[in-house]
Residue frames as a rotation matrix with the C-alpha (Angstrom) as fourth column:
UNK 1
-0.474 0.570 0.670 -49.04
0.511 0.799 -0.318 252.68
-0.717 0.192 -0.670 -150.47
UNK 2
-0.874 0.099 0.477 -50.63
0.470 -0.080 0.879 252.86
0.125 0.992 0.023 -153.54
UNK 3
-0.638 0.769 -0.048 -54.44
-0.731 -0.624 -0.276 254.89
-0.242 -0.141 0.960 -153.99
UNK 4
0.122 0.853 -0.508 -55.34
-0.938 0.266 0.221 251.91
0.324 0.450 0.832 -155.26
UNK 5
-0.194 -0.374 -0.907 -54.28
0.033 0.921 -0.387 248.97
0.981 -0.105 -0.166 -153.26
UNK 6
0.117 0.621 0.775 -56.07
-0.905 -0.256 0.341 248.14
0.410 -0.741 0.532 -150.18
UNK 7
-0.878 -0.456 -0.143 -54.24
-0.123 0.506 -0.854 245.57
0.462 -0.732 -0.501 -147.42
UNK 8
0.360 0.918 -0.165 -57.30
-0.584 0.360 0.728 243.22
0.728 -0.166 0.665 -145.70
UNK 9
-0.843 -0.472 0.259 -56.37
-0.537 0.700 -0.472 241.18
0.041 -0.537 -0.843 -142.73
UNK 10
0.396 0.895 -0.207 -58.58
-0.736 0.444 0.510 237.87
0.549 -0.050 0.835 -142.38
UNK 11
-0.519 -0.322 0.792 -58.82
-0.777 0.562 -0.282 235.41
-0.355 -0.762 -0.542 -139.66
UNK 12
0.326 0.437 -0.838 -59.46
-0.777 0.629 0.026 232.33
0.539 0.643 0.545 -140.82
UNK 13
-0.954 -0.287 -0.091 -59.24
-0.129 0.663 -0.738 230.05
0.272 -0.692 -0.669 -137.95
UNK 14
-0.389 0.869 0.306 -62.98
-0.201 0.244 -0.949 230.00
-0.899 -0.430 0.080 -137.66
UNK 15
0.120 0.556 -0.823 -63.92
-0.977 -0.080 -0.197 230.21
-0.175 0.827 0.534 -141.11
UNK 16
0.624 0.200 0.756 -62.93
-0.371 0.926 0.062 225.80
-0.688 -0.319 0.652 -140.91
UNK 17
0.834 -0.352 -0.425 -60.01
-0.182 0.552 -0.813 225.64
0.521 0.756 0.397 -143.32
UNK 18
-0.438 -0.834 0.336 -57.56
-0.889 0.347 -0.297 224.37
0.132 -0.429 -0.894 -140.62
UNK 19
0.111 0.456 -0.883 -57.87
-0.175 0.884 0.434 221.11
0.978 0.107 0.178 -139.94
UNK 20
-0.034 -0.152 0.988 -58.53
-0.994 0.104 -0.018 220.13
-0.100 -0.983 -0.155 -136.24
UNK 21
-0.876 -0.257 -0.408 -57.90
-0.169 0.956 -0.240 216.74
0.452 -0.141 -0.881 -134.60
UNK 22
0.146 0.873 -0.465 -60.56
-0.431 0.480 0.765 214.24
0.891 0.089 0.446 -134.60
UNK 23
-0.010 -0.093 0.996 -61.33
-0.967 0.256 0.014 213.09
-0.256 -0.962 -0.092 -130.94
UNK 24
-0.823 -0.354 -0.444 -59.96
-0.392 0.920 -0.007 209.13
0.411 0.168 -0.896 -130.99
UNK 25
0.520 0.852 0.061 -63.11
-0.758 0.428 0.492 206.55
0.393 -0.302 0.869 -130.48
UNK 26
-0.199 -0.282 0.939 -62.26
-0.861 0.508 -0.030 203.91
-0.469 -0.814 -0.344 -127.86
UNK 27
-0.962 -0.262 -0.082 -61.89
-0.274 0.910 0.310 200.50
-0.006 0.321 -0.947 -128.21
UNK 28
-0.482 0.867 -0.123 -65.32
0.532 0.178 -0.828 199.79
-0.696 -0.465 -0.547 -126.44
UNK 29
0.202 0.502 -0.841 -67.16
-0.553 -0.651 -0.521 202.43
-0.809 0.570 0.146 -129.25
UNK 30
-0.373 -0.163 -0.913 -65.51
-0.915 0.227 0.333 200.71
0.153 0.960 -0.234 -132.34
UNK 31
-0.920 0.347 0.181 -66.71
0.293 0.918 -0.267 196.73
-0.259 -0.193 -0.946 -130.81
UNK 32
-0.354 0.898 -0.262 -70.22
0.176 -0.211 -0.962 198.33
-0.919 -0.386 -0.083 -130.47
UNK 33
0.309 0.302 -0.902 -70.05
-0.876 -0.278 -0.393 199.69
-0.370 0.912 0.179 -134.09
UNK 34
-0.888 -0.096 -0.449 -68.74
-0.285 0.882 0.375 196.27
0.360 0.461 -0.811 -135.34
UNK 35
-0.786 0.530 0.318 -71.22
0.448 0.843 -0.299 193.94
-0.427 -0.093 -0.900 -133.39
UNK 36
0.196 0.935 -0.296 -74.41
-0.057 -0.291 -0.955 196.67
-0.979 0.204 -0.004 -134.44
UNK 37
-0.249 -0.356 -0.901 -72.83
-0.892 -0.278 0.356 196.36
-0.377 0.892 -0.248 -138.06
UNK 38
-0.964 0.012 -0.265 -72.84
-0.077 0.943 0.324 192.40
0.254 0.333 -0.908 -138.49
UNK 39
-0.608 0.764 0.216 -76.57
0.424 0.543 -0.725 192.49
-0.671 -0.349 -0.654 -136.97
UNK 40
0.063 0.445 -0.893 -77.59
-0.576 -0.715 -0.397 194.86
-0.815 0.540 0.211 -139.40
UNK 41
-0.734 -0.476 -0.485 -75.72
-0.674 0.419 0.609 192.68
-0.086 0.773 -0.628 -141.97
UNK 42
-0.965 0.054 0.258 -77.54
-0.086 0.860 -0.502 189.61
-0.249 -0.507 -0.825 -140.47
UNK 43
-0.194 0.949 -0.247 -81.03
-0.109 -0.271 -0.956 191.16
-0.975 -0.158 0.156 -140.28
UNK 44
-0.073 -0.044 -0.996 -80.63
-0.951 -0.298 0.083 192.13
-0.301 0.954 -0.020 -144.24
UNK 45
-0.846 -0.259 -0.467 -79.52
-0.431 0.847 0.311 188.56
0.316 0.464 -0.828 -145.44
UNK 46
-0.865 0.460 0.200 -82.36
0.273 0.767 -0.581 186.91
-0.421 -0.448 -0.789 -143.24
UNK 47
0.358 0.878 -0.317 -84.90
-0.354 -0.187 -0.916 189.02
-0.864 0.440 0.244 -144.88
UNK 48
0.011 0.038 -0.999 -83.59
-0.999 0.052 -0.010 188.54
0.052 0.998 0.038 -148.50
UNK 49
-0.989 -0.138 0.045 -83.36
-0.145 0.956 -0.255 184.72
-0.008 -0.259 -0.966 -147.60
UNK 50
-0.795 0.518 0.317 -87.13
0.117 0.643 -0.757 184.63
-0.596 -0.565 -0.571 -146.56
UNK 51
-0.128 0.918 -0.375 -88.37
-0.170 -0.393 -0.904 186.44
-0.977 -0.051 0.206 -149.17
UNK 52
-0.497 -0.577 -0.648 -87.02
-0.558 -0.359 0.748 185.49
-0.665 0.733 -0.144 -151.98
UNK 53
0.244 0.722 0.647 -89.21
-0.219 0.691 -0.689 184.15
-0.945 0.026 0.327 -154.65
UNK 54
-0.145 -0.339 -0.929 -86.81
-0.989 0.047 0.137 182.92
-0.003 0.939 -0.343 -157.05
UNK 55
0.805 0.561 0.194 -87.39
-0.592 0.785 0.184 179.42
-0.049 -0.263 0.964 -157.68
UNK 56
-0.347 -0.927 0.139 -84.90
-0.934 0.328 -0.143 176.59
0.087 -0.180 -0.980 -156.47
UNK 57
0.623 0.317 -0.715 -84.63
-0.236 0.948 0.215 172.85
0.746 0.035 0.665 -156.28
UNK 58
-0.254 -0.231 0.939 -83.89
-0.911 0.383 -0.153 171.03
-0.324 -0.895 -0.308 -153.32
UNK 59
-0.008 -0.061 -0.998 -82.81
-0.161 0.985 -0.059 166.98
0.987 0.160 -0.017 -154.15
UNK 60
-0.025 -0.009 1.000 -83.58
-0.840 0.543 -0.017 164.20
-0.543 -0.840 -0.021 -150.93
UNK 61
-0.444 -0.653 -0.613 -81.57
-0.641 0.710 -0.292 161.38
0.626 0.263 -0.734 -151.41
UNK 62
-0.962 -0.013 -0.273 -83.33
0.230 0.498 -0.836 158.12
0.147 -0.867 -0.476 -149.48
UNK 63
-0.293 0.877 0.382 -86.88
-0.924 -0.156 -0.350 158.91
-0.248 -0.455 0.855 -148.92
UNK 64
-0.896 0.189 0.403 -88.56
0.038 0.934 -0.355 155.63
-0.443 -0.303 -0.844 -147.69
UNK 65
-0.620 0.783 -0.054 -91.41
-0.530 -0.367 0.764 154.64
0.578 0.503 0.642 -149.75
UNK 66
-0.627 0.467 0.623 -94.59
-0.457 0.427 -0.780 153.71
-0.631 -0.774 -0.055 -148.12
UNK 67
-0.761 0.573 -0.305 -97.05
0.257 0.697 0.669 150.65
0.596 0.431 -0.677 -149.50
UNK 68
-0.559 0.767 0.315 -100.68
-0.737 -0.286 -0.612 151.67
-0.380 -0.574 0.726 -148.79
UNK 69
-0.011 0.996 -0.090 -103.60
-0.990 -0.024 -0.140 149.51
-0.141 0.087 0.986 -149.16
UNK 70
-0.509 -0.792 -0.337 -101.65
-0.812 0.572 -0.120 146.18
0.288 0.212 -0.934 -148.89
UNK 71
0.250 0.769 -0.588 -103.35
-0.752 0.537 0.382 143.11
0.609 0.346 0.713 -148.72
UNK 72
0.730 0.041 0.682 -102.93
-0.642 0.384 0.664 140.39
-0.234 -0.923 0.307 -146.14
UNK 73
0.810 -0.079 0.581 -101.47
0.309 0.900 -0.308 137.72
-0.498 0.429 0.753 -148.64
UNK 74
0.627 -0.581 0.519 -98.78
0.607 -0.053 -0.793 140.08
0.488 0.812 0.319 -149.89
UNK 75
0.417 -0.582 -0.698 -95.92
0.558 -0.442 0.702 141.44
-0.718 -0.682 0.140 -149.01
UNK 76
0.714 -0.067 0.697 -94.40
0.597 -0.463 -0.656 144.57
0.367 0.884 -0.290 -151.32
UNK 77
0.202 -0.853 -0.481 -90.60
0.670 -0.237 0.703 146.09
-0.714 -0.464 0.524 -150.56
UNK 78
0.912 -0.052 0.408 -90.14
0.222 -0.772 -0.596 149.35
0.346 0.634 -0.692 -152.79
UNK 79
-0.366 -0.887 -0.281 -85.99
0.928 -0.325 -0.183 150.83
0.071 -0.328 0.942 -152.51
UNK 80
0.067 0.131 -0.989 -85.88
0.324 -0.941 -0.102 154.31
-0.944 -0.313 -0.106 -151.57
UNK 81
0.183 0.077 0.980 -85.87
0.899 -0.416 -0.136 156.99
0.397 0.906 -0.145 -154.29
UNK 82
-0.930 -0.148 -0.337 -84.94
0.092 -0.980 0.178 160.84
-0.356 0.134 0.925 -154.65
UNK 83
0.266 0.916 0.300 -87.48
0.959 -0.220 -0.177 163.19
-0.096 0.335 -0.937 -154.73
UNK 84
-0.843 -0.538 -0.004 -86.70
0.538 -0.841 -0.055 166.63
0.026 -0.048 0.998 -155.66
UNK 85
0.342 0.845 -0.411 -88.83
0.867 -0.453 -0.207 169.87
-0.361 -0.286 -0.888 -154.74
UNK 86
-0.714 -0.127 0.689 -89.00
0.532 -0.738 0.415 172.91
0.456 0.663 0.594 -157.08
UNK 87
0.741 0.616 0.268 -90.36
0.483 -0.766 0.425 176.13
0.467 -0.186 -0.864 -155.29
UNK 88
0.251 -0.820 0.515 -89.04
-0.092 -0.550 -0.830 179.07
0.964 0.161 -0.213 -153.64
UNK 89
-0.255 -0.947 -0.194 -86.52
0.008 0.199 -0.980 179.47
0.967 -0.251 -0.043 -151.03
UNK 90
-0.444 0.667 0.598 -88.81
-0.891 -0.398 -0.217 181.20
0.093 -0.630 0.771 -148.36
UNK 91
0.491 0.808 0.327 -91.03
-0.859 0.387 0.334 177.92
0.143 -0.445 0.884 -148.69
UNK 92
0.510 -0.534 -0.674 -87.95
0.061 0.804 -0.591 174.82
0.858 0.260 0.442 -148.89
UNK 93
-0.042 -0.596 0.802 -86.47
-0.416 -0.720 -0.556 176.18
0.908 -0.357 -0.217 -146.18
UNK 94
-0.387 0.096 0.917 -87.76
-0.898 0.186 -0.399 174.56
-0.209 -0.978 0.014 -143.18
UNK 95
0.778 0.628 0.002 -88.80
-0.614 0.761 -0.210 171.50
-0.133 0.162 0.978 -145.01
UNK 96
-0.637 -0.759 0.138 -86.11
-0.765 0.644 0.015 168.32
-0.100 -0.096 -0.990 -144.29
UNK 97
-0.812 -0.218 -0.542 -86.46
-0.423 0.859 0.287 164.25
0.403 0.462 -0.790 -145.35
UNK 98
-0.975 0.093 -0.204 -89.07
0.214 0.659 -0.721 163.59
0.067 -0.746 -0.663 -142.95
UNK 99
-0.004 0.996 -0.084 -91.84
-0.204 -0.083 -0.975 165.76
-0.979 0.013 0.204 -143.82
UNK 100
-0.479 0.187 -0.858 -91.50
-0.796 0.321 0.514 163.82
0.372 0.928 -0.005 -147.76
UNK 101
0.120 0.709 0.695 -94.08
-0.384 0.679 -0.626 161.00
-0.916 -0.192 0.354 -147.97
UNK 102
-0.309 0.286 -0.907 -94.13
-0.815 0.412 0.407 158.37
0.490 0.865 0.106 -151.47
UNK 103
-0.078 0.627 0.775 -96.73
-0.534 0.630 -0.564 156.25
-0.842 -0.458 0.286 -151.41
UNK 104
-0.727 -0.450 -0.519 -97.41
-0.678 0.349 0.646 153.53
-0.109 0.822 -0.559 -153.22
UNK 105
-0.128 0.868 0.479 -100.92
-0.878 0.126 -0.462 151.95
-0.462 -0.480 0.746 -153.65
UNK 106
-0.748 -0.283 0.600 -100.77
-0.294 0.952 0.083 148.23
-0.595 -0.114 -0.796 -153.42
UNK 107
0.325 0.786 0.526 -104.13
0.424 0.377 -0.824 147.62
-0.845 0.491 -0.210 -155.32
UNK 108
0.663 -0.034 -0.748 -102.64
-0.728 -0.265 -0.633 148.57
-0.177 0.964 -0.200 -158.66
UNK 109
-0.250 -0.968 0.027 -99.58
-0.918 0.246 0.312 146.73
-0.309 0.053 -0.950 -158.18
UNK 110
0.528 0.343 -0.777 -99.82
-0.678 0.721 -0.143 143.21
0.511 0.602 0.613 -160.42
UNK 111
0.661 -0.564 0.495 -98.00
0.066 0.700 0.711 139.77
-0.748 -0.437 0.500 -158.99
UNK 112
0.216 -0.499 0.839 -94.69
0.962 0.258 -0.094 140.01
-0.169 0.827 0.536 -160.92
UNK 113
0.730 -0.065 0.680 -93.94
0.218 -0.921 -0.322 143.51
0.648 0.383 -0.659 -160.97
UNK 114
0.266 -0.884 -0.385 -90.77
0.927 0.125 0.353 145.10
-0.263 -0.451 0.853 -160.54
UNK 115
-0.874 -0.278 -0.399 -91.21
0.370 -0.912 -0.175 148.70
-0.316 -0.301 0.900 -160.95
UNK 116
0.138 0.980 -0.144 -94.05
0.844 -0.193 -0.500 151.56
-0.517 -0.053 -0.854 -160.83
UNK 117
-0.715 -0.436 0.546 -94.20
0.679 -0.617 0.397 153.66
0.164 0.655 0.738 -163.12
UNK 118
-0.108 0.785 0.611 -97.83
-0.436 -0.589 0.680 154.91
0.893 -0.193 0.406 -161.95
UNK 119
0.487 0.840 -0.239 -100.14
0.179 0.172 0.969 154.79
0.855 -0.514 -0.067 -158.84
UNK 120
-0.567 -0.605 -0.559 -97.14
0.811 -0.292 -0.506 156.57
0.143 -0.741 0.656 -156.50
UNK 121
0.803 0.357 0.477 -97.90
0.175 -0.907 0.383 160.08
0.569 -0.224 -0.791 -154.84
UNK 122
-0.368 -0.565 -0.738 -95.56
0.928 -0.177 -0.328 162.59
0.055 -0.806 0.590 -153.02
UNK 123
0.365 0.539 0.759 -96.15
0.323 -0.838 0.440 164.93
0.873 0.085 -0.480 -151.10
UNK 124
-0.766 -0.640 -0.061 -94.89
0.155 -0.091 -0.984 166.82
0.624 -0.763 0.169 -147.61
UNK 125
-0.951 0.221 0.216 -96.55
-0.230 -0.044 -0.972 166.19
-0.205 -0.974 0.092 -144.32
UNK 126
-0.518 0.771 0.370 -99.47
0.587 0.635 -0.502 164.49
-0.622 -0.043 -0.781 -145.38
UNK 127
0.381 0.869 -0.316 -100.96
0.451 -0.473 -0.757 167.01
-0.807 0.146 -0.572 -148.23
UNK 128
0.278 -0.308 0.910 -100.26
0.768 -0.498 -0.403 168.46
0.578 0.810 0.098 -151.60
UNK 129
-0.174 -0.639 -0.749 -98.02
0.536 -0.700 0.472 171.55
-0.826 -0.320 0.465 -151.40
UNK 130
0.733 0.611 0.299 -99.71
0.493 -0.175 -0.852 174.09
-0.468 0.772 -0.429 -153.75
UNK 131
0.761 -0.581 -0.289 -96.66
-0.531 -0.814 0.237 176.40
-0.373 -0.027 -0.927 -153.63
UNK 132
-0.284 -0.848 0.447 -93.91
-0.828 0.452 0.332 173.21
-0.484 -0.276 -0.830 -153.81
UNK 133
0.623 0.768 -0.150 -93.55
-0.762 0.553 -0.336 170.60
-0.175 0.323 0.930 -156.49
UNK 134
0.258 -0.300 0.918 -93.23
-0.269 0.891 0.366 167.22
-0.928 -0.342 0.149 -155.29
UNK 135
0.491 0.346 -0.799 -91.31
-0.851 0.386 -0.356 164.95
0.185 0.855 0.485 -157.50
UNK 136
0.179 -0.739 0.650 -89.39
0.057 0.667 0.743 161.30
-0.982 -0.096 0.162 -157.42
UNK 137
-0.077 -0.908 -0.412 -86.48
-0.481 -0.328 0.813 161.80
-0.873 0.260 -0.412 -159.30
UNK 138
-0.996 -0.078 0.049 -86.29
-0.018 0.690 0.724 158.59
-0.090 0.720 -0.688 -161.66
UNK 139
-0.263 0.963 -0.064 -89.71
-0.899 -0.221 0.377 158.12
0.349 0.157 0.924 -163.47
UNK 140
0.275 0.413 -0.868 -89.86
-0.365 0.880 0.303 154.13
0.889 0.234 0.393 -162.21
UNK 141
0.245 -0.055 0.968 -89.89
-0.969 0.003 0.245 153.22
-0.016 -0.998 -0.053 -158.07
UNK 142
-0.364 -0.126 -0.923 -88.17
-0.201 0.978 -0.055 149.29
0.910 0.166 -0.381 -158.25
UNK 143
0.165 0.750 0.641 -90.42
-0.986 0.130 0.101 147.20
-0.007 -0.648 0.761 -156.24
UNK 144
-0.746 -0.480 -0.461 -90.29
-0.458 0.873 -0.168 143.52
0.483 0.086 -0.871 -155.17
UNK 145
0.164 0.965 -0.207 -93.86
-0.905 0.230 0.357 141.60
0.392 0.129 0.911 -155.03
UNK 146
-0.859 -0.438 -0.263 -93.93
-0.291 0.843 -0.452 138.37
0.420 -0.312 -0.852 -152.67
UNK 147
0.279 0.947 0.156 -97.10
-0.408 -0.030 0.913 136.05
0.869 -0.319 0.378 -151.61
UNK 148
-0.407 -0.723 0.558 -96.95
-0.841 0.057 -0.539 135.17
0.357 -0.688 -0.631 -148.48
């Protein structure tokens, strides 16, 4: 041997460049990591769902109109109407055909009229919605005036 050449032995079975086999995860371990995966998933979507405050429209097809202040001597028959609601998602959400209200206030209404164009109101569950605006779809509610 050279004076200048100098022979090292290294072990290198600890030093981690071998690769060792990965212990196999059981069926029962990988279900658990799926089902805790999709609730995680779940959880996520349900928040971004409730919080979002982008603004959407939400159309009801059919909303019965109601005739308020109606006189004894008349009878007044209004068709349904669409009413669409513009706010966000977080507040439309839980709100379905039944808690709309259009009213229609019989003391404006003339003998001989056949659509309103004024003296209507919607609204959900009995009250403006400061957040949520109420509208009916077409600007004119067709209406059918009879004396009895």
């Amino acid at each position: 041997m050279d004076k200048f050449t100098k022979t090292t032995e290294v072990d290198i079975s600890n030093m981690g460049l071998i690769e060792e086999e990965t212990p196999q995860k059981s069926k029962a371990g990988k279900i658990i990591a799926m089902i805790i995966s999709l609730l995680l998933a779940v959880s996520i979507w349900l928040y971004v769902v409730e919080t979002d405050d982008t603004l959407v429209e939400k159309e009801f097809n059919n909303v019965e109109v109601k005739i308020v202040n109606l006189r004894a001597d008349r009878e007044i028959v209004a068709d349904p109407v669409t009413v669409i609601l513009t706010g966000t998602n977080s507040k439309l959400v839980d709100i379905d055909e039944d808690d709309i209200i259009v009213e229609i206030d019989a003391d404006k209404i003339e003998d001989g009229d056949t659509f309103v164009t004024e003296h209507y109101r919607a609204y959900i569950n009995g009250e403006e919605a400061p957040s949520i605006d109420v509208k009916v779809k077409s600007s004119k509610i067709k209406i059918k005036v009879t004396q009895k």
